[in-house]
MITI-351424 format. One line per field, with one value per residue (C-alpha): residue in one letter; x, y, z; residue number from 1; chain. Coordinates in nm, 2 decimals, always signed. Layout:
N
res = A, ... $
east = X, ... $
north = Y, ... $
up = Z, ... $
n = NUM, ... $
chain = A, ... $
# end
This chain:
384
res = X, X, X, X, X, X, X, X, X, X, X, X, X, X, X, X, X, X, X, X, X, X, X, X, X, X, X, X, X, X, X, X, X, X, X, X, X, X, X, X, X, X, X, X, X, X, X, X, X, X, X, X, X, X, X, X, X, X, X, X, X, X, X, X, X, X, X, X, X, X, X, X, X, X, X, X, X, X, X, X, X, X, X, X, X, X, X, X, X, X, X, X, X, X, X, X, X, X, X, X, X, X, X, X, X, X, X, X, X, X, X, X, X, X, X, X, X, X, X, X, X, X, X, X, X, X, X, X, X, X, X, X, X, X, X, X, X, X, X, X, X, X, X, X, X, X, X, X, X, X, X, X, X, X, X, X, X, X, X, X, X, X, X, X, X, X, X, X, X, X, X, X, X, X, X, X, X, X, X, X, X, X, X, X, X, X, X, X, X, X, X, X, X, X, X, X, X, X, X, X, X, X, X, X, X, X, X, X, X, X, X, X, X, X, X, X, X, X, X, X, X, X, X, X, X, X, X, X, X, X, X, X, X, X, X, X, X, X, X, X, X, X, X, X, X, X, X, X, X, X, X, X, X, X, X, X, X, X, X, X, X, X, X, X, X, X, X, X, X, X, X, X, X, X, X, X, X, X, X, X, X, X, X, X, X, X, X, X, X, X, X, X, X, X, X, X, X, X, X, X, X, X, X, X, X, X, X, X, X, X, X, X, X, X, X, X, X, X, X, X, X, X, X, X, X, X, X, X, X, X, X, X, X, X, X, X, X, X, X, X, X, X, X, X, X, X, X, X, X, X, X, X, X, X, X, X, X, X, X, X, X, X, X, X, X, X, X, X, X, X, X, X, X, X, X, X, X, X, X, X, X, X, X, X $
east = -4.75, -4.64, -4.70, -4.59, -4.84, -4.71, -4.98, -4.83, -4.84, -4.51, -4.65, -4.55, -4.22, -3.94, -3.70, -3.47, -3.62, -3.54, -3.87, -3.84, -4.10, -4.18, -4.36, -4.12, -3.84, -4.08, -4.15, -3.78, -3.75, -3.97, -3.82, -3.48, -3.61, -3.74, -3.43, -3.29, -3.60, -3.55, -3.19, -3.06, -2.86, -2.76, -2.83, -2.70, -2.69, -2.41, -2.46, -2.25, -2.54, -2.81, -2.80, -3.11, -3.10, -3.48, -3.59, -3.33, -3.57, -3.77, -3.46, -3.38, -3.70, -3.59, -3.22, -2.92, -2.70, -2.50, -2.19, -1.95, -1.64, -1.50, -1.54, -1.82, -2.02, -1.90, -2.04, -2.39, -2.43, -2.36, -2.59, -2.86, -2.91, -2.77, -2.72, -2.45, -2.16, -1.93, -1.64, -1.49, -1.24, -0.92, -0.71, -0.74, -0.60, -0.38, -0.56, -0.89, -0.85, -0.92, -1.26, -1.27, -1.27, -1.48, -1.79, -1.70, -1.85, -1.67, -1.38, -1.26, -0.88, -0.78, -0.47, -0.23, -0.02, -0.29, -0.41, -0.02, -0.06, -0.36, -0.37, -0.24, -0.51, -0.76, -0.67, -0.63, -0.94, -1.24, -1.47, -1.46, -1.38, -1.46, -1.20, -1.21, -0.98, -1.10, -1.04, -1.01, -1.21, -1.01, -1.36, -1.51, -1.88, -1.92, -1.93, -1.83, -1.47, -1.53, -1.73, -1.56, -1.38, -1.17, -1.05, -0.70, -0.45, -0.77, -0.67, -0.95, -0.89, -0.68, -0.55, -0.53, -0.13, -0.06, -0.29, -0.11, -0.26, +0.01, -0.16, -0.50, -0.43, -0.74, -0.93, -1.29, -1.46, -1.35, -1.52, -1.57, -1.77, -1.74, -2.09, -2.26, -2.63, -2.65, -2.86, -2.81, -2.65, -2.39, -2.34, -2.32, -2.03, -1.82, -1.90, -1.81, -1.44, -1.43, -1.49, -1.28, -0.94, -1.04, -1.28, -0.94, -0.95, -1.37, -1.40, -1.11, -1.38, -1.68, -1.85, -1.85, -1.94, -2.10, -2.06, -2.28, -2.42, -2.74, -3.01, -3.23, -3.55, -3.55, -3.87, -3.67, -3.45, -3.44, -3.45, -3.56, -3.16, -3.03, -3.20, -3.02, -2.70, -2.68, -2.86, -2.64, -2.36, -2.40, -2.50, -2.10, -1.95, -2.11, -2.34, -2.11, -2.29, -2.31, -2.36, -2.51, -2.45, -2.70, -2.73, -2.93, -3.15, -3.28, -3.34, -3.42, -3.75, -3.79, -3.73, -3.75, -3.58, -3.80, -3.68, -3.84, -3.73, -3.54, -3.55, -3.59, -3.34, -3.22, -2.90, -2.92, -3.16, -3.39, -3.27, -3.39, -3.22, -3.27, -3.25, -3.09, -2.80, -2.62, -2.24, -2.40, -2.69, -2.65, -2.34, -2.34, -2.52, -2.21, -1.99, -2.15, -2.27, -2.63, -2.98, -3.21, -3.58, -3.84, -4.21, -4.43, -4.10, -3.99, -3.73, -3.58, -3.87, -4.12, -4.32, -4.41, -4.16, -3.79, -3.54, -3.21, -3.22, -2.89, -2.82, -2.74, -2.36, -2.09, -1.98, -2.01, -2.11, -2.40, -2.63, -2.87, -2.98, -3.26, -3.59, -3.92, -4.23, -4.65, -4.65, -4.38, -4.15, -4.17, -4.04, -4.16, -4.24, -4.21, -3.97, -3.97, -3.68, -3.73, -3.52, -3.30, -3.29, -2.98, -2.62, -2.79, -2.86, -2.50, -2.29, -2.42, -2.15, -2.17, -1.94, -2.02, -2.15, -2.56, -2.73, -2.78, -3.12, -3.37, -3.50, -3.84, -4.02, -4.34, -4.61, -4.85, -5.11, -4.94, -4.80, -4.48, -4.28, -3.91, -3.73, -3.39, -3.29, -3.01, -2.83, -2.53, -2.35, -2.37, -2.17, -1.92, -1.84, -1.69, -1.43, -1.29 $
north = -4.18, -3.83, -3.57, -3.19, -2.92, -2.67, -2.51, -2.66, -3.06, -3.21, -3.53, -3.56, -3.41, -3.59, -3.60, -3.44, -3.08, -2.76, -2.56, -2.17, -1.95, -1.67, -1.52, -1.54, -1.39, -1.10, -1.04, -1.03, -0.80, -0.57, -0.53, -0.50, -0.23, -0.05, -0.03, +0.16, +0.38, +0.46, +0.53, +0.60, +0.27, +0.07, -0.33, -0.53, -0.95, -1.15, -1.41, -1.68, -1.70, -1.73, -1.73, -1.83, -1.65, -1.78, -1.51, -1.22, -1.01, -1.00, -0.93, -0.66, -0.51, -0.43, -0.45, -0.23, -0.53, -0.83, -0.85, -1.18, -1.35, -1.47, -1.43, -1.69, -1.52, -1.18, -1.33, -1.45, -1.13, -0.91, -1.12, -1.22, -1.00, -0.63, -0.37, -0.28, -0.60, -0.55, -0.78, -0.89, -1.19, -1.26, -1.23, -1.22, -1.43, -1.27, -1.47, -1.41, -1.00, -0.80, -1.03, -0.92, -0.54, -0.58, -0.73, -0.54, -0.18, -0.20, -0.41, -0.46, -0.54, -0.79, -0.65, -0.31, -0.56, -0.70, -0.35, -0.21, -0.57, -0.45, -0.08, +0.01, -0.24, -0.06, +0.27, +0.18, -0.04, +0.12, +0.25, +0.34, +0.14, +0.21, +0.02, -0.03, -0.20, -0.45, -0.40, -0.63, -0.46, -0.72, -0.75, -1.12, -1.08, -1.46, -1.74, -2.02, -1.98, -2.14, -1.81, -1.58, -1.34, -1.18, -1.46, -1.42, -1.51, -1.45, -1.33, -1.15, -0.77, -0.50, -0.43, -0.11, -0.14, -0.25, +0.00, +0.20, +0.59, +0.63, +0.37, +0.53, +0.69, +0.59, +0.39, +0.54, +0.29, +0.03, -0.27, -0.51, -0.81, -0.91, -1.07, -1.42, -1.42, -1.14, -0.85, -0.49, -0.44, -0.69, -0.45, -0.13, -0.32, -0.31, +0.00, +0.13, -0.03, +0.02, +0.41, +0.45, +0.25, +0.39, +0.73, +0.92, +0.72, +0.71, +1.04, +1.04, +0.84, +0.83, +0.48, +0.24, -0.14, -0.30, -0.61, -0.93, -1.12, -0.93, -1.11, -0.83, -1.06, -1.25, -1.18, -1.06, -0.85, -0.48, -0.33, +0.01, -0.01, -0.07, +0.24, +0.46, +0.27, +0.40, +0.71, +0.80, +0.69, +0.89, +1.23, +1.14, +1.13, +1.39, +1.15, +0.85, +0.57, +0.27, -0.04, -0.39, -0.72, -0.98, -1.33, -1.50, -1.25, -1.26, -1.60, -1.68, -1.88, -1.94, -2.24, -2.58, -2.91, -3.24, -3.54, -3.91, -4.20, -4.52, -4.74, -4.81, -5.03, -5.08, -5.06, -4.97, -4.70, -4.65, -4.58, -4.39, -4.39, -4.06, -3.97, -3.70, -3.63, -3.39, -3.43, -3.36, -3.18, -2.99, -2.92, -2.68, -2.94, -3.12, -2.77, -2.50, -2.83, -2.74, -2.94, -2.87, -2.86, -3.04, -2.97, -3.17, -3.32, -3.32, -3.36, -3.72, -3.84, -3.56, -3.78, -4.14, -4.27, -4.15, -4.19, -4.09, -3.94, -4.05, -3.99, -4.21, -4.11, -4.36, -4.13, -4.26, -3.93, -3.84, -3.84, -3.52, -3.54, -3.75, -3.63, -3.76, -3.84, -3.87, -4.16, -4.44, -4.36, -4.61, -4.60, -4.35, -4.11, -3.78, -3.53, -3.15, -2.99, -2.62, -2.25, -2.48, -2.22, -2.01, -2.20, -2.54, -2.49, -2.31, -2.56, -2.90, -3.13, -3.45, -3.68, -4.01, -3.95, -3.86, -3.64, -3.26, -3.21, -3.07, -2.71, -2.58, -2.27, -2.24, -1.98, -1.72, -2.00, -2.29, -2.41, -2.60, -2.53, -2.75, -2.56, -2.76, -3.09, -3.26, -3.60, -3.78, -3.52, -3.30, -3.53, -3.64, -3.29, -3.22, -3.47, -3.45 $
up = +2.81, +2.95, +2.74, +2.70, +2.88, +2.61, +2.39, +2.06, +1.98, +1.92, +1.90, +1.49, +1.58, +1.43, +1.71, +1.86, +1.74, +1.85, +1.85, +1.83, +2.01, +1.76, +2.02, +2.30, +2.14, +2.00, +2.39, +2.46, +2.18, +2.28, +2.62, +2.49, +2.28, +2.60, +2.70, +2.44, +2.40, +2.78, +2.75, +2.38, +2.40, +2.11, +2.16, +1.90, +1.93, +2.00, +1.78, +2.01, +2.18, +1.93, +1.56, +1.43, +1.10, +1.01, +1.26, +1.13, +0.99, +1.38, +1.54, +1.30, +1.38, +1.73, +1.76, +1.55, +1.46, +1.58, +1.73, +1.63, +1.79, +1.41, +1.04, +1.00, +1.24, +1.11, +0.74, +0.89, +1.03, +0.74, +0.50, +0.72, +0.99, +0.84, +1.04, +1.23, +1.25, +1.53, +1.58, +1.91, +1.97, +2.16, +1.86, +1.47, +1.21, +0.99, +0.66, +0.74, +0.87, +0.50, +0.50, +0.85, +0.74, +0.44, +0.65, +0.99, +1.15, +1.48, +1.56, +1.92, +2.00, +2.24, +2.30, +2.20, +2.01, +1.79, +1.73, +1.65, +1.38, +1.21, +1.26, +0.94, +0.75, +0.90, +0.81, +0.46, +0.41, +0.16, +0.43, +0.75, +1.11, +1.42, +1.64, +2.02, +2.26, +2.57, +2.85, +3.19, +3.46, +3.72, +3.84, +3.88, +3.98, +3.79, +3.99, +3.78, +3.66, +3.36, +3.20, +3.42, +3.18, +3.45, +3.66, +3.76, +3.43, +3.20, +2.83, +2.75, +2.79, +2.83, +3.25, +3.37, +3.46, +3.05, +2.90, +2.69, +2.68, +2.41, +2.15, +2.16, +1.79, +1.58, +1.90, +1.92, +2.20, +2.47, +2.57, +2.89, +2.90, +3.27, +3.31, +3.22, +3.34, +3.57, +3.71, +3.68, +4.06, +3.90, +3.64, +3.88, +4.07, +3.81, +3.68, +3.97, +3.91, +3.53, +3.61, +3.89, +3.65, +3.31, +3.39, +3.22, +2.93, +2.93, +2.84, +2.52, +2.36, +2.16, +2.25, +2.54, +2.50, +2.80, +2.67, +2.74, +3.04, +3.06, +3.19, +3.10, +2.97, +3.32, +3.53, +3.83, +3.63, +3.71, +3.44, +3.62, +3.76, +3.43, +3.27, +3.53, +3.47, +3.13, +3.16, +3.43, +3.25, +2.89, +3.14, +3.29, +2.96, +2.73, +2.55, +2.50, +2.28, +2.47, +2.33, +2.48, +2.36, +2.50, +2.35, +2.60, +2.68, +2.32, +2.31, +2.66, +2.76, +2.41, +2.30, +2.39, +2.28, +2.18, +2.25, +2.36, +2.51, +2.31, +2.61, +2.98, +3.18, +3.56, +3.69, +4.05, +3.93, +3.66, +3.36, +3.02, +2.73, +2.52, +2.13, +2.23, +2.45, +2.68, +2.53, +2.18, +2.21, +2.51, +2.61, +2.87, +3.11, +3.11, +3.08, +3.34, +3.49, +3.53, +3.52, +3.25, +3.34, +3.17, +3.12, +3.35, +3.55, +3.90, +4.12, +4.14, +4.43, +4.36, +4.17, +4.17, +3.89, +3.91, +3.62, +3.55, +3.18, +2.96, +2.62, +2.33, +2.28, +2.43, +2.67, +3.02, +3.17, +2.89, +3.17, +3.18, +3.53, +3.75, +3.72, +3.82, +3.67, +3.71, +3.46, +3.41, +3.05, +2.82, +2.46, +2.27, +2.59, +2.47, +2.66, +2.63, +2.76, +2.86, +2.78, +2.48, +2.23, +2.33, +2.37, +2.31, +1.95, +1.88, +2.03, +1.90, +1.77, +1.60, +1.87, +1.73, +1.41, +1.65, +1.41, +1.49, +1.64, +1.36, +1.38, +1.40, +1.45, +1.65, +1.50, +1.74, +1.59, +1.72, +1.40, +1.42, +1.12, +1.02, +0.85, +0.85, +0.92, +0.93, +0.81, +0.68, +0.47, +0.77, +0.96, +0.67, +0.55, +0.82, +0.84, +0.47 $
n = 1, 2, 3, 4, 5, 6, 7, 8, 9, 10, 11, 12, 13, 14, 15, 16, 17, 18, 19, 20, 21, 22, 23, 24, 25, 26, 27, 28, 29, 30, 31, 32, 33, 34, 35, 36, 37, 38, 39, 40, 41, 42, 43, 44, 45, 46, 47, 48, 49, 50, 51, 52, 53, 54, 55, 56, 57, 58, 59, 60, 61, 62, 63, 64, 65, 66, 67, 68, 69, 70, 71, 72, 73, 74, 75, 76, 77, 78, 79, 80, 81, 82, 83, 84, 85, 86, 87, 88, 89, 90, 91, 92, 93, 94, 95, 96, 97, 98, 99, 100, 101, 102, 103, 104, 105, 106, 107, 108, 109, 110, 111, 112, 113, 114, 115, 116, 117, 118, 119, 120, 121, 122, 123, 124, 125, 126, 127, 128, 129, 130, 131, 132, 133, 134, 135, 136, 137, 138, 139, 140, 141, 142, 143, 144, 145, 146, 147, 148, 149, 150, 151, 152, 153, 154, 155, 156, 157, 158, 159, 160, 161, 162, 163, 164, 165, 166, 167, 168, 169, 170, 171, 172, 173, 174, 175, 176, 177, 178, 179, 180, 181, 182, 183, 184, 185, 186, 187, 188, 189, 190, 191, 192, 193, 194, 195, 196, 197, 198, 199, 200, 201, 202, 203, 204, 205, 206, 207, 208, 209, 210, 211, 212, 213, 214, 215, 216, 217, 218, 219, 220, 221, 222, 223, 224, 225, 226, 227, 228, 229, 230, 231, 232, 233, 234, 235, 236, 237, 238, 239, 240, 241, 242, 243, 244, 245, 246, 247, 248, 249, 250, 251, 252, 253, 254, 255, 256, 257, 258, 259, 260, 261, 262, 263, 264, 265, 266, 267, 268, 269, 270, 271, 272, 273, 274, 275, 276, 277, 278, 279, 280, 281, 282, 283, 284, 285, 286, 287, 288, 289, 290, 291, 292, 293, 294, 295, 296, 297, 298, 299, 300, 301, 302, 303, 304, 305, 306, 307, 308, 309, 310, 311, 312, 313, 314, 315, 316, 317, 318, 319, 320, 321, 322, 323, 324, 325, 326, 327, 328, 329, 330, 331, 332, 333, 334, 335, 336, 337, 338, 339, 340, 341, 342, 343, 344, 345, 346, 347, 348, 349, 350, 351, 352, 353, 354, 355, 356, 357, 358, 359, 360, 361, 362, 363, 364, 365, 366, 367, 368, 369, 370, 371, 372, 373, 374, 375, 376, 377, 378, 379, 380, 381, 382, 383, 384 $
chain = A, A, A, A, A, A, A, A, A, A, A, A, A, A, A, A, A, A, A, A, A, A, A, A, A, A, A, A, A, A, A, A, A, A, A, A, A, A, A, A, A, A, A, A, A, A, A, A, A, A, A, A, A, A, A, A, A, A, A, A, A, A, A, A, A, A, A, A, A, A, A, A, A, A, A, A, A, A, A, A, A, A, A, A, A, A, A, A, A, A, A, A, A, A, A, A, A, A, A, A, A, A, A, A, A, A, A, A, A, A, A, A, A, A, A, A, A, A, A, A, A, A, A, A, A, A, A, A, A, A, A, A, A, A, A, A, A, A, A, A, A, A, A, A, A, A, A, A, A, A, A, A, A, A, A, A, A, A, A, A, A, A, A, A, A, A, A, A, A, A, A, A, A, A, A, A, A, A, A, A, A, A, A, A, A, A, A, A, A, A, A, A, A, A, A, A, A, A, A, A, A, A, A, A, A, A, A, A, A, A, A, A, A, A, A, A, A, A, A, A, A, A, A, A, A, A, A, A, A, A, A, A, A, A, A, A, A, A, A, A, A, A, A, A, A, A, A, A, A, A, A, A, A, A, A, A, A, A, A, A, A, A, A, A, A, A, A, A, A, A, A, A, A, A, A, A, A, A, A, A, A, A, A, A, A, A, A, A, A, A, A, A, A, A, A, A, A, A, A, A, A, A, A, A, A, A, A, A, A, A, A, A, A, A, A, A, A, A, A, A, A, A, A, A, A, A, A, A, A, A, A, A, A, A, A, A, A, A, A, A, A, A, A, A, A, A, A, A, A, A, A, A, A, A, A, A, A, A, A, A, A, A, A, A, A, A, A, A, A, A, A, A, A, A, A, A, A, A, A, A, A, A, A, A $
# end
């Protein structure tokens, strides 16, 4: 039976289980962290990306806070993470916004009319809130569409030609978020544009939010480029605070997902049937589309047994990918899927009643700990 190469044994693994590197995301951490020691930068975590509260208290030990795109996530972050909560989404219930305020630090405005909605619920909340508007560079350095905040028709930020300089009463800080897993000369690009359409407007305020989309924890990333970006930046605008919000970064080559095999059948192709599943458990292979890797496996021919890899929904096109393989899979073949801990664990579903994946922790020792599983009531309580 193929096995994983990975340090830990998964073997006794219930399956499917997430397993968290403590490790890994210390070393992403850390290099986070030298970003803002180089620079004076705040980064703070979107949570969208990764919300692992069981490691709070290490990301707190690096980061200043979490930003959130509602009020659940606004909640998580104020009681398990702490620091600063900022708040950014494309618009803001009128039910949930007092909550909103009580948990929030910063809150970002989609739009001048949502701001002109809420203003006055701001300025009369208990403490004190910074508020920012977005803003739509018109800028698209992302390739798929899909994640591509500012494809044409896009309603996430603010253009320049319906910015209104004569709503900025009580706005501190604007925000773009124009990246999804990029480099820093992505990020100089639209600098260049964001400068050049709001440089005016730059310098009325006291923050800047670069947004997300940061690949800064990728071995190729230059993070030598980024550190002038910013630096270079704050020297422009009288030591403006700017902000970062990576999720993947954090999490990124730091996790892995467990699965094994249920069965093995032939139709046209080899077949194996997984206890896991893209539509359910990883959602983005069927949403970006991409092709997860997995430890030990090859490309469909690379090795001597080829399979295509299907999960156990009833979906048609649950199919993860082909892959090949050393050894033949049989039942009970253990899978590790690679870089699962950001997206994949924050958009599992429960599309056909399939159980949530379980979630583990891996130690510096190699100690695999659970710490929640899932069953039944998770499914039923959310459908009554």
């Amino acid at each position: 039976m193929w096995r994983s190469s990975l340090r830990a044994d998964y073997s006794g693994l219930h399956t499917p289980c997430f397993v968290i590197e403590r490790v890994a995301i210390e070393r992403n951490l850390k290099r986070l962290d030298e970003v803002q020691q180089r620079t004076g930068c705040r980064i703070i975590l979107a949570l969208k990306g990764f919300a692992c509260f069981h490691l709070a208290p290490l990301v707190m030990r690096y980061l200043k806070g979490v930003t959130a795109s509602s009020l659940d996530e606004a909640r998580l972050g104020r009681e398990s993470f702490g620091g600063e909560v900022h708040v950014c989404g494309p618009a803001y219930r009128d039910d949930e916004f007092d909550e909103l305020v009580s948990l929030a630090d910063h809150i970002v405005f989609n739009s001048f009319s949502q701001w002109a909605r809420f203003k006055s619920r701001i300025l009369s909340a208990r403490k004190r809130i910074a508020c920012g508007i977005r803003i739509n560079p018109r800028h698209s350095e992302v390739r798929v569409q899909t994640y591509d905040p500012c494809q044409p028709g896009s309603r996430l930020g603010v253009p320049r030609d319906q910015f209104d300089e004569s709503a900025l009463d009580g706005i501190t800080g604007l925000h773009f978020h124009a990246l999804c897993e990029l480099n820093a000369d992505a990020l100089e690009r639209t600098l260049v544009v964001v400068e050049r359409d709001f440089g005016a407007v730059i310098r009325k305020m006291r923050w800047m939010d670069f947004g997300g989309g940061h690949h800064i924890t990728r071995a190729d990333y230059d993070v030598d480029g980024l550190c002038r970006l910013i630096t270079s930046f704050r020297e422009r605008y009288d030591g403006i605070e700017v902000y970062l919000e990576p999720g993947e970064a954090v999490a990124l080559n730091a996790g892995v997902l467990v699965s094994r095999v249920l069965d093995v059948i032939r139709n046209d192709v080899d077949i194996a049937v997984l206890d896991t599943s893209a539509s359910t458990h990883m959602p983005d292979v069927l949403e970006m589309p991409y092709r997860p890797e997995i430890e030990g496996a090859g490309k469909p021919g690379e090795y001597a047994h080829t399979y295509r890899l299907g999960g156990m929904s009833c979906l048609a096109g649950d199919i993860i990918g082909d892959y090949s393989f050393r050894e033949p899979l049989q039942p009970g073949s253990l899978l590790v899927f690679k870089d699962m801990a950001h997206y994949s664990m924050v958009k599992t579903n429960t599309f056909n009643g399939i159980r949530l994946p379980s979630i583990a922790i891996e130690e510096a020792d190699g100690r695999v700990d659970v710490v929640r599983t899932f069953g039944y009531e998770d499914f039923k309580s959310r459908l009554g």
